[in-house]
C-alpha positions as CSV (number, residue, x, y, z in Angstrom):
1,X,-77.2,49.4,-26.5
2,X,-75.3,48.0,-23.6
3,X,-76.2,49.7,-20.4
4,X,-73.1,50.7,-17.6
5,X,-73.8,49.3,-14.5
6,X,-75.5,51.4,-12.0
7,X,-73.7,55.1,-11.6
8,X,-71.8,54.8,-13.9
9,X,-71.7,56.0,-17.4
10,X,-72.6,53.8,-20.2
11,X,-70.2,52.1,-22.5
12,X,-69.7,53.8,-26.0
13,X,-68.3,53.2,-29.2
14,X,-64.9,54.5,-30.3
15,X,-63.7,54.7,-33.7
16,X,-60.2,53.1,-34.6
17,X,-58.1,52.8,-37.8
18,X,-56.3,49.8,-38.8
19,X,-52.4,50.1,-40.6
20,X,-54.5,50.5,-43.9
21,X,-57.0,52.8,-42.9
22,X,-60.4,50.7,-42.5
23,X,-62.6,51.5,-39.2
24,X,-63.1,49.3,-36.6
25,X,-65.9,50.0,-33.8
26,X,-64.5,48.8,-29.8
27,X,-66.8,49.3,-26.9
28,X,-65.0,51.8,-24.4
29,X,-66.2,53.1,-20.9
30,X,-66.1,57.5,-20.8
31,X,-63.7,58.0,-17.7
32,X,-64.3,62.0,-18.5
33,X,-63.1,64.5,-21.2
34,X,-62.1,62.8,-24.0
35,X,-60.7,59.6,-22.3
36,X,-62.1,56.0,-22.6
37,X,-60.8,52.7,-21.5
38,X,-61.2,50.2,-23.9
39,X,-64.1,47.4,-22.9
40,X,-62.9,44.3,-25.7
41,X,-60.3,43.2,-27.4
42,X,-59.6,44.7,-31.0
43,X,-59.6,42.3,-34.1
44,X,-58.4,44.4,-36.3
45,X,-56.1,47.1,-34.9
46,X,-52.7,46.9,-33.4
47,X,-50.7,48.1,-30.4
48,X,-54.0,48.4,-28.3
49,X,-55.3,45.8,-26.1
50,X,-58.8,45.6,-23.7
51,X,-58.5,47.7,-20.5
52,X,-56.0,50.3,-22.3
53,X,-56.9,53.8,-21.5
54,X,-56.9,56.0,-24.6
55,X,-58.0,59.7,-25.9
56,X,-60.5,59.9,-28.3
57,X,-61.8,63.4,-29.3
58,X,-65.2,63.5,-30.8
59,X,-65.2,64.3,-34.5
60,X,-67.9,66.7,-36.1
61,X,-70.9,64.0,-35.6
62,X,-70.1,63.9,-31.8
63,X,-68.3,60.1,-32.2
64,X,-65.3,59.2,-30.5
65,X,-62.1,59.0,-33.0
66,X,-59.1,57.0,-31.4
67,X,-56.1,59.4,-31.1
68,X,-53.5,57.9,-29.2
69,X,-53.3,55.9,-25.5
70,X,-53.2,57.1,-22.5
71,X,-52.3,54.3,-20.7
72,X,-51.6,50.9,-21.2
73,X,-53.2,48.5,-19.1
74,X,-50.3,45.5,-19.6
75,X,-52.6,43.1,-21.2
76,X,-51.5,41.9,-25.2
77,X,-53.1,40.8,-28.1
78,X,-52.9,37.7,-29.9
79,X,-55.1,36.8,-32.8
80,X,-56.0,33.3,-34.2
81,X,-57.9,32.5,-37.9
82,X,-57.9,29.1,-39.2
83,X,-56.8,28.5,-42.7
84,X,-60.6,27.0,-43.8
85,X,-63.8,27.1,-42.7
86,X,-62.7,25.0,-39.8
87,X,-63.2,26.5,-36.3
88,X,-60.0,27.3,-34.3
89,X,-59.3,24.2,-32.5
90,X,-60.7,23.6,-28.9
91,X,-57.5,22.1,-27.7
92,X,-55.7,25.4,-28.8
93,X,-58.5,27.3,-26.9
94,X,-58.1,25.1,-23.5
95,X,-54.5,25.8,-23.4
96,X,-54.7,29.7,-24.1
97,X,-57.4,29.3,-21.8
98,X,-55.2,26.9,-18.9
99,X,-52.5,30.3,-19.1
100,X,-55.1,33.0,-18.2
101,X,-55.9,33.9,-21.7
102,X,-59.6,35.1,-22.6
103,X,-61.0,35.7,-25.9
104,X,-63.6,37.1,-28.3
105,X,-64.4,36.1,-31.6
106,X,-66.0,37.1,-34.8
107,X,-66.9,34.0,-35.5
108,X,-65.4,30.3,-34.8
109,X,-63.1,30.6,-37.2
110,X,-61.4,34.4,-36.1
111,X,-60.7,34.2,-32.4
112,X,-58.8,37.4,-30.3
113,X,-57.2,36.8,-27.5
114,X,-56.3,38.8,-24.2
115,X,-53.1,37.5,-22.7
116,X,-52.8,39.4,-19.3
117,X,-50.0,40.9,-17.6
118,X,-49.8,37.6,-15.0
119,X,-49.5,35.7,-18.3
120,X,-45.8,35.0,-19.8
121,X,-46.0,35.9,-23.5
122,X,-43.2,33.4,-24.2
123,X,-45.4,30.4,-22.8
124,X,-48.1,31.6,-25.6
125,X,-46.1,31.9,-28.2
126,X,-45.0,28.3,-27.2
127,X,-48.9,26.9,-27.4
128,X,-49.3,28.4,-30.8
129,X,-46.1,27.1,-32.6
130,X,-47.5,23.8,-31.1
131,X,-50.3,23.5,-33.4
132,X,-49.8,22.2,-37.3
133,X,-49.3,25.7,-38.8
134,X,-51.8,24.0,-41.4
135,X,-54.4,24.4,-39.2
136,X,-54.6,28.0,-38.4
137,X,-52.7,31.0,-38.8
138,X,-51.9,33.7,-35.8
139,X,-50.3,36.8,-35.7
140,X,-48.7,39.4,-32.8
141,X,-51.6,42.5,-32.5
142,X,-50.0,44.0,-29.7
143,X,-47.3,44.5,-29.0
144,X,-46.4,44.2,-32.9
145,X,-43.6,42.1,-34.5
146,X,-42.0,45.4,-34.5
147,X,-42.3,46.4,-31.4
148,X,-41.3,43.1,-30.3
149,X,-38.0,43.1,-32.2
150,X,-37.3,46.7,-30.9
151,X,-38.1,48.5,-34.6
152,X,-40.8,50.7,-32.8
153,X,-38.6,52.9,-30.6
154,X,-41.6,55.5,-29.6
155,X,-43.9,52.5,-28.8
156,X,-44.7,52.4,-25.0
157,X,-42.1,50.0,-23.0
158,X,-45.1,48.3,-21.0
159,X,-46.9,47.5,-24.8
160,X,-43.5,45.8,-25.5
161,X,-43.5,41.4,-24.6
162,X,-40.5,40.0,-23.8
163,X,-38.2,39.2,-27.0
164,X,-38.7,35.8,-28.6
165,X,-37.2,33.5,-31.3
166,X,-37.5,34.2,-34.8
167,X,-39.6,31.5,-35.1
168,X,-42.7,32.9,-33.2
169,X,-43.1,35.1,-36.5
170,X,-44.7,31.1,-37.3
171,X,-44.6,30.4,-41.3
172,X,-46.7,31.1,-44.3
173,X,-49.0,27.6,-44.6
174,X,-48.4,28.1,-48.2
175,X,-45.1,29.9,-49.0
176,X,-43.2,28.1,-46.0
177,X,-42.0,31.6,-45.3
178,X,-41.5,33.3,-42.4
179,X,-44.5,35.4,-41.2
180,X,-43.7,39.3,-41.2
181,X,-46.7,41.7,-39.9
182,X,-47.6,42.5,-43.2
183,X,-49.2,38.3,-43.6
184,X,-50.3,38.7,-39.9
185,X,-52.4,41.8,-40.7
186,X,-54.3,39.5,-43.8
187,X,-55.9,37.3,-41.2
188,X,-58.1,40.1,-41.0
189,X,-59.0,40.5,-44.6
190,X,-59.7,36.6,-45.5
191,X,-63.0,36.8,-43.4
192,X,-65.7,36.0,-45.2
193,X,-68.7,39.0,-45.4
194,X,-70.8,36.2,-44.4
195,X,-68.8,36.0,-41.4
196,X,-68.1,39.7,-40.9
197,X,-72.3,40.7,-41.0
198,X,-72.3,38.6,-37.8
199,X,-71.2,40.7,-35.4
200,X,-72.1,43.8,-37.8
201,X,-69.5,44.5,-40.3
202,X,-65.6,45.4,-39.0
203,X,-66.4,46.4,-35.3
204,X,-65.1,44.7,-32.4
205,X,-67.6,43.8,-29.8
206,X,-68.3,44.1,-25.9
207,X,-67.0,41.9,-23.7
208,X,-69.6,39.8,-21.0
209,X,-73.1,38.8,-21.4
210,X,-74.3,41.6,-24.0
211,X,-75.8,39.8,-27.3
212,X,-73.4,42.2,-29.6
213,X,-70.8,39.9,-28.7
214,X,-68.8,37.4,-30.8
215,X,-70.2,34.0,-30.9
216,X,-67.1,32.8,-29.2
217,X,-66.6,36.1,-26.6
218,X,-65.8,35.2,-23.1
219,X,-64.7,37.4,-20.7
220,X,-63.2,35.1,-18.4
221,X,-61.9,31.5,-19.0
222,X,-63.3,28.3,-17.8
């Protein structure tokens, strides 16, 4: 288990739910009672992002169960799978990488990525309709698509980008449709359990040097 550094608690695992119900496992440092701020970057779950401060009472066997946030920290979620076995491309990587963006993965092929509050969240929305949609899909994790387009009223203002085009919904590689949140949320669901039993099932993992993380986690770029 990851140790904190000196003096300070050590990091823990909180338990989140995606839309559909499924658990996901994210590292979180204990700031006291039942309040945790979130240490990686989710793949699975939406409308959270790393550095978020949430509450998370502890169920009957003493493990932390998200409940709602606390706090958001201003950084967003992007997430990235390519459409085969292919790794997400490098030169998409350098150029999330050239705005500020850091990332974690699950594997090559299923990349999350941290775009900061310094960050504009048009300019990344700009890199990734760049890149052949054939290649890779990508989806909103937080803010949503509906929290971008203004259909979550109760969602927090400072989880909410700033509005873009239609088109950063991206298209369906093989429908040619327009992406809604419900074909964002399969990027998810296509990974293979191959790729899932590396980083130990559907859990998120800590960012920095600890060997739980994804092969691809970085905390900073460059």
């Amino acid at each position: 288990m990851p140790s904190g550094a000196p003096g300070q608690p050590a990091p823990v695992k909180v338990l989140v739910r995606d839309p559909e119900g499924d658990p996901e496992e994210l590292w979180a440092m204990p700031l006291g009672g039942d309040a945790y701020r979130l240490d990686n970057t989710p793949f699975f779950a939406y409308s959270l992002s790393w550095l978020d401060v949430i509450i998370a009472p502890k169920n009957r066997r003493g493990i932390p169960v998200f409940a709602r946030i606390e706090r958001k920290s201003g950084n967003r979620t992007v997430r990235v799978a390519s459409e085969s076995d292919a790794y997400v491309p490098k030169e998409l990587i350098r150029r999330l990488e050239s705005l500020g963006c850091t990332y974690e993965g699950i594997d090559p092929t299923y990349l999350a990525f941290n775009v900061p509050p310094s960050t504009s969240l048009g300019d990344v929305v700009a890199v990734l309709e760049s890149v052949n949609p054939e290649e890779f899909t990508w989806e909103h994790a937080d803010p949503t698509y509906e929290e971008l387009e203004g259909e979550a009223p109760d969602a927090p203002a400072s989880a909410r980008g700033p509005a873009i085009r239609e088109s950063s919904k991206g298209t369906d590689a093989k429908t040619g449709n327009a992406k809604s949140s419900d074909v964002g949320r399969n990027i998810g669901r296509d990974r293979s359990p191959d790729a899932a039993d590396q980083s130990g099932g559907r859990r998120s993992t800590r960012r920095g040097g600890d060997d739980r993380r994804g092969t691809s986690g970085k905390r900073t770029s460059g």
